[in-house]
N, C-alpha and C positions, 0 to 999 in steps of 0.2 A: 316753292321748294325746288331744289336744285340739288344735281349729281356730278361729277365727273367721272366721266367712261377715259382710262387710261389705258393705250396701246404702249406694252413695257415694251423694255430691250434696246430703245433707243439712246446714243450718247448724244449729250450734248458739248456745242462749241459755241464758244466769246465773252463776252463779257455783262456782267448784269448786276447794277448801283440798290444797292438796299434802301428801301424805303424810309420816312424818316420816322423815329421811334415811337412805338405804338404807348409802351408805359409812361414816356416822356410826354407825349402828345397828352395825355389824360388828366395828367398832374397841371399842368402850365395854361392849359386852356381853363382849365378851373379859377385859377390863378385872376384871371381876367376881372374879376371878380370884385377883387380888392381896390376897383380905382374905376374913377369916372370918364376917366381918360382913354384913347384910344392905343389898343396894345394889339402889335404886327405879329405874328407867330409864321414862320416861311419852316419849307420843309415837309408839311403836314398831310402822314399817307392819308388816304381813298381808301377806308377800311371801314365794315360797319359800326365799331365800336366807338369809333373817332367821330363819328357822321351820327348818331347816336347821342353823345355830349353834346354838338353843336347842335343839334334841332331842339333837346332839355333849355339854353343855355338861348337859344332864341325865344321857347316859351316863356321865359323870363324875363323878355322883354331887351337882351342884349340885341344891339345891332349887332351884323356879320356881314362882313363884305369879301367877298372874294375877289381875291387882287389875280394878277396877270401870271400866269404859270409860267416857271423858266426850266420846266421839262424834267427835273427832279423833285417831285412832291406841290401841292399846294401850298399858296401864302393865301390868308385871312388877315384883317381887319377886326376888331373886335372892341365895340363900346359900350360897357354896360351903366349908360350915365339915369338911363330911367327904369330900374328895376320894379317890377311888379308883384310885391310879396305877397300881395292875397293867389298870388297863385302857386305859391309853394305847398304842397300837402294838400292838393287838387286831386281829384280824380286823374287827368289827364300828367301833371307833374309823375303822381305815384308809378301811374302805365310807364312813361316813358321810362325816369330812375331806374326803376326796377328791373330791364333788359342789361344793366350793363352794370360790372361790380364798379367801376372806374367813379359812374355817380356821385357815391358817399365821399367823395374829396369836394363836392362843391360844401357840405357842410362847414369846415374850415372858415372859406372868403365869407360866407351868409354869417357866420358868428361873427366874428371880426367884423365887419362893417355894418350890419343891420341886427345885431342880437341876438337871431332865432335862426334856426333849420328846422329840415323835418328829412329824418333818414328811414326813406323805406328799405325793406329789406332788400341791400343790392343782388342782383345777377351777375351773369359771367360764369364760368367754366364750374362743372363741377366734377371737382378733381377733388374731392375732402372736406372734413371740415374747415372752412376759412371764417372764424371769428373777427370782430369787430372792437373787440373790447379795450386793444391798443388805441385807438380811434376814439373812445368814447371817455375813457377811463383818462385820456389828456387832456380832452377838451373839459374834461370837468374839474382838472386837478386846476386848469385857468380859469375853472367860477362857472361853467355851466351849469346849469340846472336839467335835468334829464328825464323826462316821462314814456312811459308805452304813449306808441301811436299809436290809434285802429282806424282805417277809413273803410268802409262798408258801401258798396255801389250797387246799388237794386238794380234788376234787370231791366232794360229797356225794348221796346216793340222788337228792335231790329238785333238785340245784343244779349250777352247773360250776363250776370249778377258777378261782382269781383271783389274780392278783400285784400287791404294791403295792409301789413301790418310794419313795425319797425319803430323809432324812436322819436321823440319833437326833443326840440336842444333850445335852450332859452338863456340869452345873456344880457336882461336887461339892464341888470347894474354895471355891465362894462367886465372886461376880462381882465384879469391881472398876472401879469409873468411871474413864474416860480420857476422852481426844482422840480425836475421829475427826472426818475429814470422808469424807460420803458421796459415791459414786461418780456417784448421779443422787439427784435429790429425789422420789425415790420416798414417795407418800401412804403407803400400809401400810407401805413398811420404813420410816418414819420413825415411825408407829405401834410399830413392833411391839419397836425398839429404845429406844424411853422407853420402856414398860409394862416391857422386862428391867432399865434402868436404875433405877430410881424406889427399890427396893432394894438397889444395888449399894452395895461399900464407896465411899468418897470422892466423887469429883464427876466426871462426863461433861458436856463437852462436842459438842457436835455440830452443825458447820457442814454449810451446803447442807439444812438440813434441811426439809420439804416444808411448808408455810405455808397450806394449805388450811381452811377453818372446820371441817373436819374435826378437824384434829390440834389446834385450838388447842380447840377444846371440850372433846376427851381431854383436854387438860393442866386448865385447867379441873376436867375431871371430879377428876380426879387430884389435884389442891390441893386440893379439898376434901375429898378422903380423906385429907389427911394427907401429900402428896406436897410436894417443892421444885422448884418448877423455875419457872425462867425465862426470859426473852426469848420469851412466850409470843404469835404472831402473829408472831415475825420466820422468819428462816431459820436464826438462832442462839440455841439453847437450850441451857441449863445446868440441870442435873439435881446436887442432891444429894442423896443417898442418904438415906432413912430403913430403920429398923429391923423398922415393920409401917406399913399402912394400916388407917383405918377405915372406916366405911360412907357414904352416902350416897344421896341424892337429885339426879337429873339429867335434863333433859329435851331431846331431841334437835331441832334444828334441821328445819325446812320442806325438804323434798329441792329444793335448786335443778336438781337434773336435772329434777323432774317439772316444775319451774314452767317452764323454756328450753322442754320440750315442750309443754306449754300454750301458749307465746305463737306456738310456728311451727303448730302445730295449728289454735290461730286464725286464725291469715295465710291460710291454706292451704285452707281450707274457708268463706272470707269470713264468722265468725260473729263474736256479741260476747258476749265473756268476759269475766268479772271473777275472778281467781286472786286468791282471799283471805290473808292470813297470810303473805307471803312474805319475812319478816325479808328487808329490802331491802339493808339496809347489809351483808348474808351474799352477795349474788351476785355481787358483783364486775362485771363486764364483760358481764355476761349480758345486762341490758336492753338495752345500749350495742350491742352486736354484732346483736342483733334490727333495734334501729333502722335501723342501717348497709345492713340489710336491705330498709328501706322499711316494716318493721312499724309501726304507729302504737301508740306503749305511751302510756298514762297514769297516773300516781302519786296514789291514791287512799286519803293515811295510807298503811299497811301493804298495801293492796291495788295490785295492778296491772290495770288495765281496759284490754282490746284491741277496740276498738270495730270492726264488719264494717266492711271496707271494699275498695273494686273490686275494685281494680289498686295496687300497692304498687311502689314503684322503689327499686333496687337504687344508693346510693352510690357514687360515685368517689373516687378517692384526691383531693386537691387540684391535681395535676398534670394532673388526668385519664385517669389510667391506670387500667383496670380494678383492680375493688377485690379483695384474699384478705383469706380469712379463716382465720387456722390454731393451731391449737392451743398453748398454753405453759403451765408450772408457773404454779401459782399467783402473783398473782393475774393471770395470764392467761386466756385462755379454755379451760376445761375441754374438755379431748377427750371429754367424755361427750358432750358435745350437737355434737359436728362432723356426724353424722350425721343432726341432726336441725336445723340450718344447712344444710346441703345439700338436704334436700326443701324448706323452704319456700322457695328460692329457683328451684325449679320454674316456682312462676305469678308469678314476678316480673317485672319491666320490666327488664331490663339481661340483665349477665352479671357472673358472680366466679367467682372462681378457689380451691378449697375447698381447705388442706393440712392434710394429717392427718400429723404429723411424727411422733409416738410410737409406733401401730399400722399395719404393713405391711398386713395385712389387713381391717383393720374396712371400706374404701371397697369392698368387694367385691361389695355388696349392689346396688349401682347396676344392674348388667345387671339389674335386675328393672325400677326407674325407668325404664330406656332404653327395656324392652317394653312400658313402659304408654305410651311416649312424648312422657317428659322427652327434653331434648335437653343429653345432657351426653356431654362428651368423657371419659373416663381415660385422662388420663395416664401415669400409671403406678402403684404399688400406692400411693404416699401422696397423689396430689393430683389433683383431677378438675376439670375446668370445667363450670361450669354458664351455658347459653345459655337464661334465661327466657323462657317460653313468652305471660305477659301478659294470660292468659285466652283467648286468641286458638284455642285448642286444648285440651281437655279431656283428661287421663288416663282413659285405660281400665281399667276390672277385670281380675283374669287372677286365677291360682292362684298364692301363691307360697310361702315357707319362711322361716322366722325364722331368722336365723344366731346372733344372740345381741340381747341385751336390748335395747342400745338401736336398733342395724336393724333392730328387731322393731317396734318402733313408728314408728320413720322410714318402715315399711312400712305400718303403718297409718293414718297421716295420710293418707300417699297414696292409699289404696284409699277413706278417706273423704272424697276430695276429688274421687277418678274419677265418671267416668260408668259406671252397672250396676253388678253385685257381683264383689266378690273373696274371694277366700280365702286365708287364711294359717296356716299348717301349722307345727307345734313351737314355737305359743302357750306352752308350759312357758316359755323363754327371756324370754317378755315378763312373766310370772309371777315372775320371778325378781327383776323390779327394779319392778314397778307393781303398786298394790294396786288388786285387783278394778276393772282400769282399762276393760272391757266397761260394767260396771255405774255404776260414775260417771260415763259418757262415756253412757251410754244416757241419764241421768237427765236428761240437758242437751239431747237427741232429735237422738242419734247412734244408728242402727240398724245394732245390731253382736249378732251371735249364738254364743254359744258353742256346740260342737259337742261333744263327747265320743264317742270309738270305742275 
């Protein structure tokens, strides 16, 4: 277990390249899957969730090679030409799966090219209910056959006793492309039903389907293996089936989650940034919603420079009504960074109105915000107001707890923006989506300490 103890009040200066993207990373490495052939993936943060799929994805029996770092993310080697299916729905399989929600995308490539999966119940952040049923309710519309899993692990001398429960997925007569439209535009089920597709007989269709630079990169990835598919960037994709895929070479996009927290990061702690790299034309609404914010961004080529500054104001709608700001499918604003939209309008001039429409849970973090004293109301579990403070009042340090990834770091801006130190406890969660983000945020002379117990 691990803490970070954060000394606030310091600004930072220079510049600091986002990692490469964690939800892209998840989807593509799964991907590998589909072919016996060797497939390069460069880019690839150092974050537990990433590191995570590739020890599952070696139990498998995939090789992994790690190629030569060129100082911006790791490249891997990946060949999964002797897969080992009695190890699927293993003890040790279920263990691992099951830390990380990202897992339930290797079902996809195992339908598609070996017939069967076994989807334990995945992990990851718990911010709500996050169902599956887009995920399962696809692959079955392509001919799955679908049963409860139970696997039951009696205790050993040195261990205790474990149950995993979740789904076994069976395609042994071969998958067949159809029509479907999904229920939500769900990012991974709309992942995880191309990768089962790309193989099926005939042609799928699939409206409603999720449009994030995520899924259009898989597709991408996937045409260049040898895959069909089309209407790639819209919500309607057409998939026809091929026979086998080949290898490839593919490099994953700038995490726009890290860069949205870099720029509230900036606001928030009055320093100047310059976030290198951050394939502009991939964020969609991100700069735009900062702004709205009172952020002062600037477009510098491919870089974004957030220059310190006071006091920042918070936008009105054109009416003059209080401004919200809330999350929608792509290309809407990503619910990743609602949380971290929420802290930097802390030291803002105004007030907004924050809606977290997707996760009942994620705004929960705020009673820590309140105790450093922010002045926000919640509403209720999806929408909170925020009544900015202006500088006029400083955040306090306190102790608090990381609930998952990204409140983990909407928590650490704030502790780096307080007056005195803070602490923040089950740092693992912030580990999970930011690469060694202690150490690149020190670099820029952010006084942040890692702890180990």
């Amino acid at each position: 277990m691990s803490s970070f103890e954060i000394e606030g009040g310091y600004k930072l200066r220079g510049t600091i390249l986002p990692q490469g993207a964690k939800n892209e990373a998840l989807q593509v490495i799964c991907a590998v899957l589909l072919t016996e052939e060797r497939v390069v993936i460069e880019n690839v943060p150092d974050i537990r969730d990433v590191n995570h799929l590739i020890e599952l994805l070696r139990l498998l029996g995939v090789k992994v090679e790690t190629l030569a770092w060129d100082g911006v993310g790791k490249s891997y080697a990946f060949q999964a030409d002797d897969i080992k299916l009695e190890v699927i729905g293993s003890p040790e399989y279920c263990s691992l799966a099951s830390r990380l929600r990202g897992s339930i995308m290797i079902a996809g490539p195992l339908l598609a090219r070996f017939g069967m999966a076994v989807v334990p119940q995945p992990g990851g952040d718990k911010i709500g209910r996050r169902r599956i049923d887009t995920h399962l309710t696809g692959m079955e519309m392509l001919g799955a056959k679908i049963e409860d899993f139970l696997l039951r692990v009696p205790a050993t001398e040195n261990g205790r006793s474990a149950q995993y429960g979740g789904y076994r997925l069976d395609a042994g007569d071969g998958l067949t492309g159809r029509y479907m439209l999904l229920d939500e535009a769900s990012v991974t089920g709309t992942a995880n039903i191309i990768m089962a597709a790309v193989m099926a007989k005939g042609t799928t269709t699939i409206m409603n389907a999720a449009c994030e630079p995520y899924v259009y990169q898989l597709c991408e990835m996937l045409n260049k293996m040898g895959a069909r598919i089309s209407g790639v960037r819209s919500n309607r994709l057409t998939i026809e089936g091929v026979d086998s895929l080949g290898g490839t070479v593919h490099r994953l996009l700038p995490d726009m989650i890290e860069v949205g927290s870099f720029i509230g990061m900036a606001a928030m702690t009055q320093s100047d940034i310059t976030i290198g790299n951050v394939a502009l034309e991939h964020l969609g609404l991100i700069p735009q919603v900062f702004r709205r914010l009172g952020v002062e961004i600037w477009q510098k080529g491919d870089d974004l420079y957030i220059p310190a500054k006071e006091v920042y104001e918070i936008d009105r709608f054109m009416d003059g009504s209080i401004l919200t700001i809330a999350d929608a499918p792509w290309p809407g604003f990503t619910p990743d960074l609602i949380s971290i939209a929420l802290v930097t309008a802390i030291q803002a001039r105004g007030s907004v109105l924050i809606h977290q429409k997707m996760f009942e849970s994620r705004l929960f973090f705020v009673d820590k915000l309140i105790d450093m004293g922010a002045q926000i109301i919640l509403c209720d579990p999806h929408r909170a107001t925020v009544i900015g403070l202006a500088r006029e009042h400083q955040l306090r340090g306190m102790h608090m707890t990381s609930p998952d990834i990204r409140a983990g770091v909407a928590l650490l801006i704030a502790a780096m923006a307080a007056q005195g130190v803070s602490h923040i406890d089950n740092i693992e969660q912030i580990d999970r989506g930011y690469e060694h983000i202690d150490e690149r945020l020190n670099a820029l002379g952010a006084k942040i300490k890692r702890v180990d117990y």
